[in-house]
Backbone bond lengths (Angstrom), bond angles and torsions (degrees), N, CA, C in turn:
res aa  C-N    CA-C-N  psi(-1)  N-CA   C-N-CA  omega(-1)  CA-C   N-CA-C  phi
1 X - - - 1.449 - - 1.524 108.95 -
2 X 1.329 113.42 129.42 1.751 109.73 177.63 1.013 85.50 -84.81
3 X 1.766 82.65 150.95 1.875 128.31 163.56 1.440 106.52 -57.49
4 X 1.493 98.90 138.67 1.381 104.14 165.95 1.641 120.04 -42.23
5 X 1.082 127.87 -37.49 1.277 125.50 179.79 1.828 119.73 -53.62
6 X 1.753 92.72 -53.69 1.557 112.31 164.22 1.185 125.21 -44.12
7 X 1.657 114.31 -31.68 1.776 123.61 176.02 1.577 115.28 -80.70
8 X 1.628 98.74 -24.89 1.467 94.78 171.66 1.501 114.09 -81.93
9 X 1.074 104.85 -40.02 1.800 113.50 168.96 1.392 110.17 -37.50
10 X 1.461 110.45 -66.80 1.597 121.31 -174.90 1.659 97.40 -40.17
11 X 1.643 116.19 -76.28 1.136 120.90 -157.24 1.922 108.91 -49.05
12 X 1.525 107.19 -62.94 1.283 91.27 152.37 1.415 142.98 -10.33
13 X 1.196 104.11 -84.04 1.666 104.22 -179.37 0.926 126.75 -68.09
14 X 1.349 114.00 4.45 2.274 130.83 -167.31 1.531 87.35 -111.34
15 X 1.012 118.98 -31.50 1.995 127.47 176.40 1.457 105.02 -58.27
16 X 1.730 116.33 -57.42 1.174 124.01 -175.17 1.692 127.23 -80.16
17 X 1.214 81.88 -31.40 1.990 100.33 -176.13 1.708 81.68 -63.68
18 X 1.337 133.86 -55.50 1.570 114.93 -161.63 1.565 96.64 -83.16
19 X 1.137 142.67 -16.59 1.246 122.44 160.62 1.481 140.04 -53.77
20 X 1.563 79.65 -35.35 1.800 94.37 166.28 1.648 102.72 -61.05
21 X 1.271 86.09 -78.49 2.155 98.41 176.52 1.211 95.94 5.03
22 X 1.616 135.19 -86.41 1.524 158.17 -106.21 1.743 78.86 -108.74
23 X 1.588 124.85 -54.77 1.713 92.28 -141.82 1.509 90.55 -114.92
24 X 1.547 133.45 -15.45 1.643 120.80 163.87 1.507 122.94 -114.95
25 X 1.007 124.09 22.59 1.517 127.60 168.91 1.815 97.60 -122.11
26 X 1.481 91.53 148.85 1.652 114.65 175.65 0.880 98.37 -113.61
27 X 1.369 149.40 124.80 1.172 134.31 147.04 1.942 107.12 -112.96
28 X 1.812 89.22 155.34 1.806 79.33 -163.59 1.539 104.71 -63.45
29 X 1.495 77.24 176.75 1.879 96.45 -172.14 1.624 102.02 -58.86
30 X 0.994 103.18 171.09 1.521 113.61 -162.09 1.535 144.83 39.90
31 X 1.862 94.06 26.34 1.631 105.66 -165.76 1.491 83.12 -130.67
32 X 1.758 115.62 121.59 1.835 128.08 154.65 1.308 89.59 -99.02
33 X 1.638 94.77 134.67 1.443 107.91 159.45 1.904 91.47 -115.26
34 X 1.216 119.20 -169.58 1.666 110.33 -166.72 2.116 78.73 166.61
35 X 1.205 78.75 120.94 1.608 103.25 161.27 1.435 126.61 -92.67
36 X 1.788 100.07 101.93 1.789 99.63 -165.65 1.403 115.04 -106.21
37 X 1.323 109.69 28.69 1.493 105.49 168.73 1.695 103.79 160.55
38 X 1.388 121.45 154.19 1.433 124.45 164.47 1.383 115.92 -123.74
39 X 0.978 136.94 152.31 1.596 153.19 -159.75 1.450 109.41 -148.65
40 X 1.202 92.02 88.87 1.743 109.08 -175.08 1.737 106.09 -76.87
41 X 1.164 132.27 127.35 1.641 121.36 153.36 1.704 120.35 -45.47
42 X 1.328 127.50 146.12 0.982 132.65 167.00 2.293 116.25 -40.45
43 X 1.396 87.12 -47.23 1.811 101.26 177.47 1.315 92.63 -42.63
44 X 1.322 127.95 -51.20 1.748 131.78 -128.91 1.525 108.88 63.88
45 X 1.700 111.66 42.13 1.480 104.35 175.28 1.497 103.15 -93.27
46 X 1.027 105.38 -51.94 1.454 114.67 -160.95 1.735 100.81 -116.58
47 X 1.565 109.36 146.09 1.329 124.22 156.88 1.626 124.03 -152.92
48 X 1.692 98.05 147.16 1.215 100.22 -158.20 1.170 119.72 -130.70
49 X 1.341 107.42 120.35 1.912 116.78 -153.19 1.418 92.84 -109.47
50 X 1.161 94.77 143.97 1.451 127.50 -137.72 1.674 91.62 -127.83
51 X 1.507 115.30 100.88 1.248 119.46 -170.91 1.617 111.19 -115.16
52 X 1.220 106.55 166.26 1.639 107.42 -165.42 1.811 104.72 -145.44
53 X 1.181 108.14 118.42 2.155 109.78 -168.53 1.423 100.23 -122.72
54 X 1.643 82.45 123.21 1.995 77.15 174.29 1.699 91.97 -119.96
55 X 0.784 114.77 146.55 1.820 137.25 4.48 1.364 118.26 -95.53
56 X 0.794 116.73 98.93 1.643 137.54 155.29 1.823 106.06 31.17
57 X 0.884 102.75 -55.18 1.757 109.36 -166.40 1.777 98.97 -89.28
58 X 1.300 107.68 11.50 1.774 116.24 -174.12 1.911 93.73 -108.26
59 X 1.518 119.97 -16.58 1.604 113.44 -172.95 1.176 128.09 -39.80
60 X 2.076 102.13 -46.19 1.397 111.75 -169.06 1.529 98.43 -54.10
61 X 2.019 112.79 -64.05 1.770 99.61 178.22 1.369 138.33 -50.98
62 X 1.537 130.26 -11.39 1.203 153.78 144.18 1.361 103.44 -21.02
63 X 1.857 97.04 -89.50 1.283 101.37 -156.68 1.438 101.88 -79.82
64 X 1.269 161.12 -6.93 1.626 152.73 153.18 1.592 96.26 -63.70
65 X 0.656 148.49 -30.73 1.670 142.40 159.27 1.594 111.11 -54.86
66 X 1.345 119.66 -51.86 1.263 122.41 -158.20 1.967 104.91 -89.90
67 X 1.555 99.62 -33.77 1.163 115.61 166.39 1.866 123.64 -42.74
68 X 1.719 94.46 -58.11 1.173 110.66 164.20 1.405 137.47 -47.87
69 X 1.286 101.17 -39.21 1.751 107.01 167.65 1.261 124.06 -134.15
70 X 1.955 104.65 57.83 1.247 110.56 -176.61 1.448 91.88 -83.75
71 X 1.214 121.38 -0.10 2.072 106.55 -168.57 1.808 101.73 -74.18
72 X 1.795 86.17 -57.53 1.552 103.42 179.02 1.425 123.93 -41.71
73 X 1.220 118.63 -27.01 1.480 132.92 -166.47 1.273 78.82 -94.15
74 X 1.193 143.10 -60.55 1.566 120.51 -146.94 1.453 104.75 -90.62
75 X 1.242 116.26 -32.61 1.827 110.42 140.09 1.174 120.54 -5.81
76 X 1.161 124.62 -86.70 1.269 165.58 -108.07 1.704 87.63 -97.89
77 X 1.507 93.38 -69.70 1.937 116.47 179.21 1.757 104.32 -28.30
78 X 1.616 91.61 -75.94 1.412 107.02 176.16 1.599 124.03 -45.75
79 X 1.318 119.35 -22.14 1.290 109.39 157.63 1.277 147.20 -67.26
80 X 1.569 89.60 -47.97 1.762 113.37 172.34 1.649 117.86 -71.01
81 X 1.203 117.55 -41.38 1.372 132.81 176.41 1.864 102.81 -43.32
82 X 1.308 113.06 135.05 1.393 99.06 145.45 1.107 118.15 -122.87
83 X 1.261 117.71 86.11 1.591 134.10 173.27 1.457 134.44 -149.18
84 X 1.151 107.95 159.41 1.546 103.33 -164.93 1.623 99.14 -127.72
85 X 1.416 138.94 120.37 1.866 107.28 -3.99 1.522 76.49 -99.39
86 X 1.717 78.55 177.73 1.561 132.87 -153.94 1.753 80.80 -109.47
87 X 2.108 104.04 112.04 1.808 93.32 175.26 1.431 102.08 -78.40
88 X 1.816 110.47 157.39 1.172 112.01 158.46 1.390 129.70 -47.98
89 X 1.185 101.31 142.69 1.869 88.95 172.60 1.329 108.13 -101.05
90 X 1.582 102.40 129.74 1.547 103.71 167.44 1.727 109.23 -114.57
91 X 1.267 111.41 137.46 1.675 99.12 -172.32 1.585 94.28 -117.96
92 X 1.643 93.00 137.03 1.839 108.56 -179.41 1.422 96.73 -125.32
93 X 1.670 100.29 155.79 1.890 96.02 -157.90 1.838 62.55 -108.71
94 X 1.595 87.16 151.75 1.776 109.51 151.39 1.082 120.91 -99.30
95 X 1.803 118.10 137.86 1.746 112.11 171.96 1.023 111.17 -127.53
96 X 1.537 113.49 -3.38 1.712 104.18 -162.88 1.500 97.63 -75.41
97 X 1.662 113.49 -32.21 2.000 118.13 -160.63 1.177 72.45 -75.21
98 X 1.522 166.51 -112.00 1.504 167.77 -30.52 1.458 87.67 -120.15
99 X 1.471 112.78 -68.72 1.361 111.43 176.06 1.440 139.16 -52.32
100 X 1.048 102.77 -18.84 1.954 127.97 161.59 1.213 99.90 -74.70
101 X 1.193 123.98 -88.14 1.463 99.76 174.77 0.858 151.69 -30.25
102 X 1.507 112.33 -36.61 1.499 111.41 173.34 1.659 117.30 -81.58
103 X 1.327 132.92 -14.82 1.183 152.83 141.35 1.438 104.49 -17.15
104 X 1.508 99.19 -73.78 1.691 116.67 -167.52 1.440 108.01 -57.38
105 X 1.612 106.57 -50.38 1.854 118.99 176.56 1.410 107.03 -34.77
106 X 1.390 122.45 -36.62 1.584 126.88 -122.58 1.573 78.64 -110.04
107 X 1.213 121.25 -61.38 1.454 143.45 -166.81 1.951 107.55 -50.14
108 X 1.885 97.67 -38.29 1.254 106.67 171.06 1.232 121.42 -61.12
109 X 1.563 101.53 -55.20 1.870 105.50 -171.95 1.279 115.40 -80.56
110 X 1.637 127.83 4.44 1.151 126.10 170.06 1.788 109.43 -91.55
111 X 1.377 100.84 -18.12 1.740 94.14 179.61 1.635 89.15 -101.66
112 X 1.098 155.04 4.23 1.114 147.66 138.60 1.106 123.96 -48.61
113 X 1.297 118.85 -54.37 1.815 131.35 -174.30 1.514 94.06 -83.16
């Protein structure tokens, strides 16, 4: 179980990782990416944001987007942060919640129609 400190960390960097999302990544039209959680290591070496792309069959362009300017983003981290150290960011896409959802979506508009 992380330390309280680690939960503030997480929330932190899950605050900022989607700030980035919104004001320096483009991603094309019709692709949400949305940052649903971070998972900091105990060290504070590493953390790992935990991303989620709908629509589902849009991930591969997701993550070659996000891939591409994982330096800049962690740039970016290290600036705003005031802390010492600054965890790596590692970003992991989620599919299993995406696919639940879309389950549920599907389940809706069929008892709709």
């Amino acid at each position: 179980m992380p330390t309280r400190r680690v939960e503030k960390i997480n929330k932190l960097l899950a605050r900022e990782a989607a700030n980035l999302f919104l004001r320096e990544l483009e991603f094309p039209e019709g692709i949400i990416a949305t940052v649903i959680g971070v998972d900091t290591s105990d060290d504070l070496r590493y953390a790992d944001v935990l991303v989620s792309v709908f629509p589902p069959e849009k991930t591969d362009t997701a993550a070659k987007l996000i891939k591409k300017n994982v330096y800049k983003l962690q740039k970016l981290v290290d600036r705003r942060l005031k802390m010492r150290p600054v965890p790596k960011l590692r970003f992991r896409l989620e599919t299993a919640k995406i696919d639940r959802l879309e389950k549920i979506f599907e389940r809706i508009k069929n008892e709709t129609n």
